[in-house]
N, C-alpha and C positions, 0 to 999 in steps of 0.2 A: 455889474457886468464887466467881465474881462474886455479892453480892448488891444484887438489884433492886428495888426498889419496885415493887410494879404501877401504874400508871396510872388514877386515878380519871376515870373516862367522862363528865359530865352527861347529862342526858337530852337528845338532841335534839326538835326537834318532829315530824318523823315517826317519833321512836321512841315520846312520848305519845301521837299517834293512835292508831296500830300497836293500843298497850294499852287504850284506848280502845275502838277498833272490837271489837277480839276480846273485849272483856269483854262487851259487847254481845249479840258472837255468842254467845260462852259461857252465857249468860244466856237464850238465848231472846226477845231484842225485837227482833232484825233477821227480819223477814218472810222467809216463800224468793219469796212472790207479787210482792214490792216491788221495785222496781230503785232502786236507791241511787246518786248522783251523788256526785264529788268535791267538786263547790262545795257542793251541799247541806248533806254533811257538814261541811265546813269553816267555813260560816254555823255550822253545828249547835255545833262546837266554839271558835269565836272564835278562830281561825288561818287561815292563807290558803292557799290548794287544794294548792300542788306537792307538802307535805309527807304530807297527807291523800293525794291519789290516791299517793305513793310506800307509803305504808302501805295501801293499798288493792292494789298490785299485790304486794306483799308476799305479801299474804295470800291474794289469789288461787295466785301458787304456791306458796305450803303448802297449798292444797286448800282453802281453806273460803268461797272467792268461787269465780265465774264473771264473766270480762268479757266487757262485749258492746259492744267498740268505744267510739263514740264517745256512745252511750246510757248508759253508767253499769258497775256492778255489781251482781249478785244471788247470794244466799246458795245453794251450790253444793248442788246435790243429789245426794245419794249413791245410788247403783244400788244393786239387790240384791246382785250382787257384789261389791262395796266391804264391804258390812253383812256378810256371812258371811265376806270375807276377814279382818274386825277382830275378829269373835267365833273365828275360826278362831286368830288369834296370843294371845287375849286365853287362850282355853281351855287353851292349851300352853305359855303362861306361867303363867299365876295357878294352874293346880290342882296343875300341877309345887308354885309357891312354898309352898302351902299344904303340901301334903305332904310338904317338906325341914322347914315351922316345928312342924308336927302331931308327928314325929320327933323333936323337939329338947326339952330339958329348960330352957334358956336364955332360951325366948321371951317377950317380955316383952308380955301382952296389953294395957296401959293406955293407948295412941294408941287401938287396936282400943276398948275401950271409950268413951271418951270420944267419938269420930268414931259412935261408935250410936247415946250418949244423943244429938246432937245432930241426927243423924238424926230420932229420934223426937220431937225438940222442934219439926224441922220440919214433919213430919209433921203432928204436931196443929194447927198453924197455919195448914195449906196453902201454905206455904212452899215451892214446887217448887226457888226457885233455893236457899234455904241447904240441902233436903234434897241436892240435886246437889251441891252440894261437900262434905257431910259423905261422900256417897257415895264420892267421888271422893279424902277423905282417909281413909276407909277402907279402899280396893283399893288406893291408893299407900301407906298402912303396912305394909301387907301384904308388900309388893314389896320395898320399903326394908328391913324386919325381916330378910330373906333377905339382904341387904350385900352384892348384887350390882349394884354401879352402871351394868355396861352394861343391864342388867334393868331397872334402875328407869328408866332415862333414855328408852327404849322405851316401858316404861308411861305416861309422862309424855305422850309422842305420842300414842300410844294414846287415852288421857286426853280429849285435845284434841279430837278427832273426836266420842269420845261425847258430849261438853262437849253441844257440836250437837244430837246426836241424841239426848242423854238426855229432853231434853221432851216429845220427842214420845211415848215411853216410857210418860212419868210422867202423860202424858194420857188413860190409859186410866184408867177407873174402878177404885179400890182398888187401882191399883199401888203404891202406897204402902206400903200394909200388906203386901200380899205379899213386898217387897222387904227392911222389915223382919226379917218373919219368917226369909227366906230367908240374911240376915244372920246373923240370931241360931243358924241353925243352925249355919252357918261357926265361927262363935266360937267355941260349943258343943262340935263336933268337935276342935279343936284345943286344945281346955281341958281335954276328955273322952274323947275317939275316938282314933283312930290317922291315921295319912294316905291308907285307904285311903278311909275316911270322912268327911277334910274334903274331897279328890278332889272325890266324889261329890256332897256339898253345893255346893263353887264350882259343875259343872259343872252341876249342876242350876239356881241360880240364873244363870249364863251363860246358858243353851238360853233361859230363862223370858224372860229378859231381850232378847234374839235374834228369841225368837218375836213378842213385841210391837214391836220395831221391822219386821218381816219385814210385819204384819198391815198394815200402810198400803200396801206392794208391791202384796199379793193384792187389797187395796180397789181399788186403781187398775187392777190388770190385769182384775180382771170387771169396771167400769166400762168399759173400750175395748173389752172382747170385745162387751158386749151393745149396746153405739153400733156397732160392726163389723157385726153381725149386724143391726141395723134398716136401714143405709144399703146391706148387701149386695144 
């Protein structure tokens, strides 16, 4: 067998946008109401436009922009079908994982705990974007623990979408604590319980979590029903 070296890559400049913009999204400070220009951004970043709008269509087709021509970009809005088809893959992965690790005498819960306290450390802070990524390395240890790479590489996608959508989430009053809680149960079950019981905890925390992104849907759909019904 030939051995190869791999090839060390630098970064290009729209592959630091790229990371750039999406942290952005990730985070919560790209408006969905905003429309977002390449020049804009590229002023914004002290680089020049081709390589910003090439990361910019980038990322429109992974899903997390919409283009609108020659107007710019805006933060893509996900239907109600999109939000149940994620919680739909998200349930039939993660409560399966949960219940191979709940079974298992080998599982090592110390990612899991560490990704909670730091959870709760955001929490008390008001911290939305470090509670989001503790969040986020909590359900990816999860994933990972189970050593099923095409599994975890899914959830990583996965991941990405909620990135998005998790603030809007964590904007409801005392989601926080709830989410905690709902964590701790998890844990709990898999420390204590069997896998029929950590099952039932993910799933439980999925639907909670499902339902609060869902509630911004229903807000908007009686909003057009009762403007429908004054102009009818």
């Amino acid at each position: 067998m030939i051995r190869i070296r791999p090839l060390k890559r630098a970064q290009t400049l729209k592959d630091m946008a790229y990371e750039q913009v999406k942290g952005l999204l990730r985070t919560g400070k790209m408006s969905c109401d905003a429309i977002y220009s390449a020049n804009h951004l590229a002023d914004r970043l002290g680089v020049s436009r081709t390589p910003v709008r090439e990361a910019l269509l980038q990322l429109s087709a992974e899903g997390f922009l919409t283009t609108l021509g020659s107007k710019g970009f805006r933060v893509r809005r996900y239907t109600r079908e999109e939000v149940e088809d994620t919680f739909e893959a998200r349930q039939a992965i993660e409560r399966w994982v949960v219940e191979q690790l709940a079974a298992r005498k080998d599982f090592d819960p110390t990612e899991l705990g560490q990704a909670f306290d730091l959870m709760a450390e955001a929490a008390a802070t008001g911290d939305s974007h470090g509670f989001m990524e503790a969040d986020e390395r909590f359900h990816l240890a999860l994933v990972r623990a189970q050593g099923n790479a095409l599994l975890a590489a899914v959830m990583e996608n996965i991941r990405d979408r909620i990135s998005v959508l998790g603030h809007q989430a964590l904007a409801v009053q005392g989601r926080m604590a709830e989410v905690l809680e709902e964590h701790r149960r998890i844990a709990g079950a898999l420390k204590r319980g069997g896998p029929a019981q950590a099952s039932a905890a993910m799933a439980e925390h999925l639907d909670a979590t499902r339902r609060n992104l869902l509630r911004d849907f229903a807000e908007e759909e009686k909003g057009a029903d009762a403007s429908h019904r004054r102009t009818a």
